[in-house]
Structures are given as C-alpha cells and as structure tokens.
C-alpha positions as CSV (number, residue, x, y, z in Angstrom):
1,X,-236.2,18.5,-37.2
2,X,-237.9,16.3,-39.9
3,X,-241.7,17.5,-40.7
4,X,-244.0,16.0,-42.7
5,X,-247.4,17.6,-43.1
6,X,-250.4,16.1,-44.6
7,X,-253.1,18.2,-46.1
8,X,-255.7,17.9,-49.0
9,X,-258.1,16.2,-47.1
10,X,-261.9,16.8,-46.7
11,X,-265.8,16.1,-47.4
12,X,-266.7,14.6,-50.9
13,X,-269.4,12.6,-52.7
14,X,-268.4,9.2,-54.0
15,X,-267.3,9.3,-57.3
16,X,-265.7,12.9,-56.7
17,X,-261.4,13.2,-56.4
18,X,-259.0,14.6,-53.8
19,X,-255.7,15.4,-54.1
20,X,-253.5,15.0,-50.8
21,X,-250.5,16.7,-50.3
22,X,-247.2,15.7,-48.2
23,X,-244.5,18.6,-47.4
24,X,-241.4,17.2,-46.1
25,X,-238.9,19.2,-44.8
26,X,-235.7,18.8,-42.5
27,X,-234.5,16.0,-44.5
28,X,-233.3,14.9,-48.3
29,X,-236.3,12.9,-49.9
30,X,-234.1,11.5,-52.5
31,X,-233.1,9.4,-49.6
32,X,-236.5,8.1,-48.8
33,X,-239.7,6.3,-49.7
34,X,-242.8,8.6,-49.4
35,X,-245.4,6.3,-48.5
36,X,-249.5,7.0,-47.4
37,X,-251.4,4.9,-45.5
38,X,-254.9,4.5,-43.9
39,X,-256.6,3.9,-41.1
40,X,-260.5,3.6,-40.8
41,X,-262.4,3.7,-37.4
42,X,-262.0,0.0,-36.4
43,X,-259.9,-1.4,-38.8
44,X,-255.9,-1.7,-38.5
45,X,-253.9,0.5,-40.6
46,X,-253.4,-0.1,-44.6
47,X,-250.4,1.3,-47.2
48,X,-252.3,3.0,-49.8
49,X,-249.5,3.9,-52.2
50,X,-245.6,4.7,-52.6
51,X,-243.0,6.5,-54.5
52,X,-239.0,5.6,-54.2
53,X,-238.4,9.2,-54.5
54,X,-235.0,9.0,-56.4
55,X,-236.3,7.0,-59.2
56,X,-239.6,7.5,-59.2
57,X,-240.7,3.9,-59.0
58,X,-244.4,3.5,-56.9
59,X,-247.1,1.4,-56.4
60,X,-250.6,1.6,-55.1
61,X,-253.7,-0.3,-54.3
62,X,-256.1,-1.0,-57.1
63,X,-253.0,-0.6,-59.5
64,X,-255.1,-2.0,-62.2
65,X,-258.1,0.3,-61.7
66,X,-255.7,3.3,-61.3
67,X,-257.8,5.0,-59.0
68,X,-254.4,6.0,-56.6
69,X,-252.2,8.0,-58.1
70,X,-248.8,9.7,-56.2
71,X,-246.2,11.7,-57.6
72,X,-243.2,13.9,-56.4
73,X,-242.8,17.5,-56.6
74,X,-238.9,17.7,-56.0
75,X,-238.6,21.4,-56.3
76,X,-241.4,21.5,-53.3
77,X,-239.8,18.4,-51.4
78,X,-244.3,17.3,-51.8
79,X,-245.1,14.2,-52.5
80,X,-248.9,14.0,-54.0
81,X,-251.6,11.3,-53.7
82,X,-254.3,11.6,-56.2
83,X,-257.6,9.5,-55.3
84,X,-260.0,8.9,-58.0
85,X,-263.8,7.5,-58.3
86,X,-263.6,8.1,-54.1
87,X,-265.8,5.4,-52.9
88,X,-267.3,5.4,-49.3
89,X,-264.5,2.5,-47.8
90,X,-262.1,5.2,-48.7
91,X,-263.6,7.1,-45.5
92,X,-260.3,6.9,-42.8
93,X,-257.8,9.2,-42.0
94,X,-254.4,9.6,-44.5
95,X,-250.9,9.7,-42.9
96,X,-247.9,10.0,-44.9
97,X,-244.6,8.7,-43.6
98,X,-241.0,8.6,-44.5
99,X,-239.2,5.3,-45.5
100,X,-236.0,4.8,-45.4
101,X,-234.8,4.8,-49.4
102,X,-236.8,1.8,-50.3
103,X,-240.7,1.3,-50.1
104,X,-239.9,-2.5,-48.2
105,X,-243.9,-2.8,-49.1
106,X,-244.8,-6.7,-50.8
107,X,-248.2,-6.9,-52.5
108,X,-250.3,-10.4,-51.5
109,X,-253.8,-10.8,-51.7
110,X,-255.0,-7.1,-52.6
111,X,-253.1,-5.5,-49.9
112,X,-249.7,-4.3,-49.5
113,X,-247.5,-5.8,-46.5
114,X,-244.4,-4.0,-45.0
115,X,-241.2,-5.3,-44.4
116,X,-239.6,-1.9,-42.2
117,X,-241.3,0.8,-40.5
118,X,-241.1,4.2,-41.6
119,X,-238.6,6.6,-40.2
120,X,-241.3,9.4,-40.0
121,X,-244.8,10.0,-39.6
122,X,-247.0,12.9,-40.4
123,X,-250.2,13.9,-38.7
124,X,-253.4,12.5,-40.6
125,X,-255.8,14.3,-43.0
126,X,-258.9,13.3,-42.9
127,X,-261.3,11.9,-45.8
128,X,-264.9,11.6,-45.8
129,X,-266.5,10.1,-48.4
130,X,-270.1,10.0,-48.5
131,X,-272.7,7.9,-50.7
C-alpha cells in the first residue's frame, strides 16, 4: 500500500521557520511528483510547492521571495518543505500528495493551477502561525 505521511508541523511566531517532512513509502518516487498543498479554514485548497522527483526540477509560491523551499531525500524516499519568514496567512493545514511523474501545476496570477490530480494524498500537518 502506498503511504505518505506528513509531519513537521506545529505552533510558531511569524517570522520563525518549519520544516515539514513527507515519507513515502509502497511506491518508487522517481516516478512521481511530490507536491504540498494547503488548506485554510474557509478557503479552497492551494499548491504550495513541488519537486519532479527524478530531476529535481520544483516550483513554489513566492518563488521570488524564496520563502518555500522543497527538496528530496532519495535515500529516505522524504520529500522536505522548508517555510521561511512564516507569516500568519500561512496558518492552514499541509497535505502532501503524490503526482503522477510530472507536477501538471501552471503558475497565473500568484497561484499555481493544476492540470491532474494527484495519485495520493497524505494526512495533513497542521501549521499555526501566530502574530
């Protein structure tokens, strides 16, 4: 069975840092996109940021601010999202989820739009950022 579990989440000031963690197992990530998204009480659901695992290639909100960060950890089939200068909006819940080899995601207006749905979800972590 495919597993992806999503940890690293937690209570922070703004301006503080988290690092969230997604551990994949029962499939081969090479084959996949490792993608987080969001979801804040009353708002829909938003990609964050995602790495094509076999070439490394990713992209994230705020790519000129820099303040998302994700890498692979092959060796630990864990794909990593590093959030930076945490700001209050960032309060939501973190999934990860499993695309099929390519992220499909299409950047317009300051958000990223999907063009396939992932093949696997994992449970949320929450973030909490306070001011």
């Amino acid at each position: 069975d495919v597993q992806l579990q999503a940890s690293g989440g937690g209570l922070v000031q703004a301006g503080g840092s988290l690092r969230l963690s997604c551990a994949a197992s029962g499939l081969i990530l090479d084959d996949y996109a490792i993608a987080w998204f969001r979801q804040a009480p009353g708002k829909e659901r938003e990609g964050v940021s995602c790495i094509e695992i076999a070439d490394g290639r990713s992209m994230s909100l705020e790519f000129e601010k820099g303040r998302f960060t994700i890498s692979s950890d092959k060796a630990k089939n864990t794909v990593h999202l590093q959030i930076d200068n945490l700001k209050p909006e960032d309060t939501a819940d973190y999934y990860c989820a499993a695309i099929t080899d390519r992220c499909g995601w299409v950047y317009y207006g300051g958000r990223f739009y999907d063009t396939k749905a992932p093949s696997y979800w994992g449970q949320g972590t929450q973030v909490t950022v306070s001011s």
